[in-house]
C-alpha positions in Angstrom: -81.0 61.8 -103.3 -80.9 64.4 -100.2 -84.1 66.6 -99.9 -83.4 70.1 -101.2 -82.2 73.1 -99.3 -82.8 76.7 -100.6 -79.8 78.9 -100.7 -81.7 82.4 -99.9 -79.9 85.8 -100.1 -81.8 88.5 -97.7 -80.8 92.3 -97.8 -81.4 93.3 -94.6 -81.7 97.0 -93.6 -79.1 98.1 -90.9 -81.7 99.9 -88.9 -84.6 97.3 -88.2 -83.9 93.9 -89.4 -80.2 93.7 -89.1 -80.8 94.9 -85.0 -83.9 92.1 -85.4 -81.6 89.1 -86.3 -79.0 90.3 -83.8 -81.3 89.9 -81.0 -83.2 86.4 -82.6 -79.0 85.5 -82.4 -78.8 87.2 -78.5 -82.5 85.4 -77.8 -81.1 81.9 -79.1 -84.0 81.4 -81.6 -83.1 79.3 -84.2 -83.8 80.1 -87.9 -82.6 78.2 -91.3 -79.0 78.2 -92.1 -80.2 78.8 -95.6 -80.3 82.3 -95.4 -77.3 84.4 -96.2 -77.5 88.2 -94.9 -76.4 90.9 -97.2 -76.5 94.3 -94.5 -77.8 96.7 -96.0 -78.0 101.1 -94.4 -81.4 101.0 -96.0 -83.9 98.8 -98.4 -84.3 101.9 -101.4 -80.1 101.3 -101.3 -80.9 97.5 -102.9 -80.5 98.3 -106.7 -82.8 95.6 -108.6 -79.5 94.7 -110.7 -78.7 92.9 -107.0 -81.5 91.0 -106.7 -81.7 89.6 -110.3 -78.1 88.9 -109.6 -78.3 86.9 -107.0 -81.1 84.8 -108.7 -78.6 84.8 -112.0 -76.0 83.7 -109.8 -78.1 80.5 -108.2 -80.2 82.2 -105.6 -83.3 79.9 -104.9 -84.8 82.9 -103.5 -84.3 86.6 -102.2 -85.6 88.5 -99.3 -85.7 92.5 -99.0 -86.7 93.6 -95.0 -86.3 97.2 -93.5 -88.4 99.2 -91.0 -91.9 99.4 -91.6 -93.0 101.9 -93.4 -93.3 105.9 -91.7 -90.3 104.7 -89.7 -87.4 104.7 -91.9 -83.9 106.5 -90.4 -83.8 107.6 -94.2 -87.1 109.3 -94.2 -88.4 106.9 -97.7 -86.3 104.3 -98.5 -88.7 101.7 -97.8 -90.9 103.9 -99.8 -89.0 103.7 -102.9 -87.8 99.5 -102.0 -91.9 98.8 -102.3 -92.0 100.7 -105.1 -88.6 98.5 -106.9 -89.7 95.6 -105.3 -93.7 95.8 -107.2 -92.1 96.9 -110.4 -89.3 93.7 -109.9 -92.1 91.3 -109.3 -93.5 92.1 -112.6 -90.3 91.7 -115.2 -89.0 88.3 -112.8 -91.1 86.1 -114.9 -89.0 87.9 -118.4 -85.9 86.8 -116.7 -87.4 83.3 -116.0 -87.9 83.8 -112.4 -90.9 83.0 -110.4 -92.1 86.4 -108.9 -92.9 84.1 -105.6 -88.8 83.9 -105.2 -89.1 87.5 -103.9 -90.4 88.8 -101.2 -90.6 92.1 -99.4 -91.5 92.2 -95.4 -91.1 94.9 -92.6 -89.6 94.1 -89.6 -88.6 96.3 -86.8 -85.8 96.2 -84.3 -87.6 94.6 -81.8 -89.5 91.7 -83.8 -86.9 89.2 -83.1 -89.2 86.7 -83.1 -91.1 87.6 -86.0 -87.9 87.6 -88.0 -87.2 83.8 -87.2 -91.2 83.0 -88.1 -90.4 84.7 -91.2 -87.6 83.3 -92.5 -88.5 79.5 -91.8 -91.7 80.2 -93.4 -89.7 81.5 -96.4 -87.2 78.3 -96.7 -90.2 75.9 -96.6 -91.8 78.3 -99.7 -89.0 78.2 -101.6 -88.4 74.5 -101.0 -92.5 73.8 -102.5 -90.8 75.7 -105.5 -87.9 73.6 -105.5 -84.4 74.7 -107.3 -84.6 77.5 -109.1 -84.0 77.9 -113.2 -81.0 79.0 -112.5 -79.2 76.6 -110.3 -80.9 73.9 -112.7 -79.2 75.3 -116.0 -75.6 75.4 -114.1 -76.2 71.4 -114.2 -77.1 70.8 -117.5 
């Protein structure tokens, strides 16, 4: 039997992270495969309905990142994200989900490397977890 690999969806704000795994890319630092990028103008655009979503739709686990707080190009979006994000963490365990599957960080533009650290840290958290209910009633 292989070992199993995550399949993580990230929402990515356009501002801060996005520019932060463009230059990881430019910088040639090397970070999971297991991460697909959803770009994002701003984390309070990232509806909850899209992050239980992609967890109903097999998601092992789900990332939100924009600008650290104060520093938004939206003035509070990330505001109103931590807010959805705290409230989201709560209900996950109604829905089945471990609240561990989501995860909210802050990463600017120029945290490159950061952004790498972060999501290799995240793959090998989710892959303690191992496959989530989800993925494991689409076999049954």
């Amino acid at each position: 039997m292989s070992e199993f690999e995550p399949t993580i969806v990230a929402f990515f704000c356009n501002w801060c992270t996005f520019t932060a795994a463009d230059l990881a890319g430019t910088s040639r630092l090397s970070y999971p495969p297991n991460i697909k990028i959803i770009r994002v103008m701003c984390t309070g655009m990232v509806d909850p309905q899209y992050i239980i979503k992609a967890f109903l739709e097999g998601a092992d686990g789900v990332l939100v990142s924009g600008c650290h707080p104060g520093d938004c190009h939206y003035i509070n979006g990330n505001y109103k994200a931590r807010r959805r994000i705290k409230l989201l963490k709560e209900i996950l365990p109604q829905f089945g989900f471990d609240s561990k599957r989501l995860r909210l960080t802050w990463i600017g533009a120029s945290d490159g490397i950061r952004l790498a650290e972060i999501m290799r840290t995240l793959v090998s958290q989710i892959k303690e977890l191992g496959p989530s209910q989800s993925k494991l009633s689409m076999v049954i």
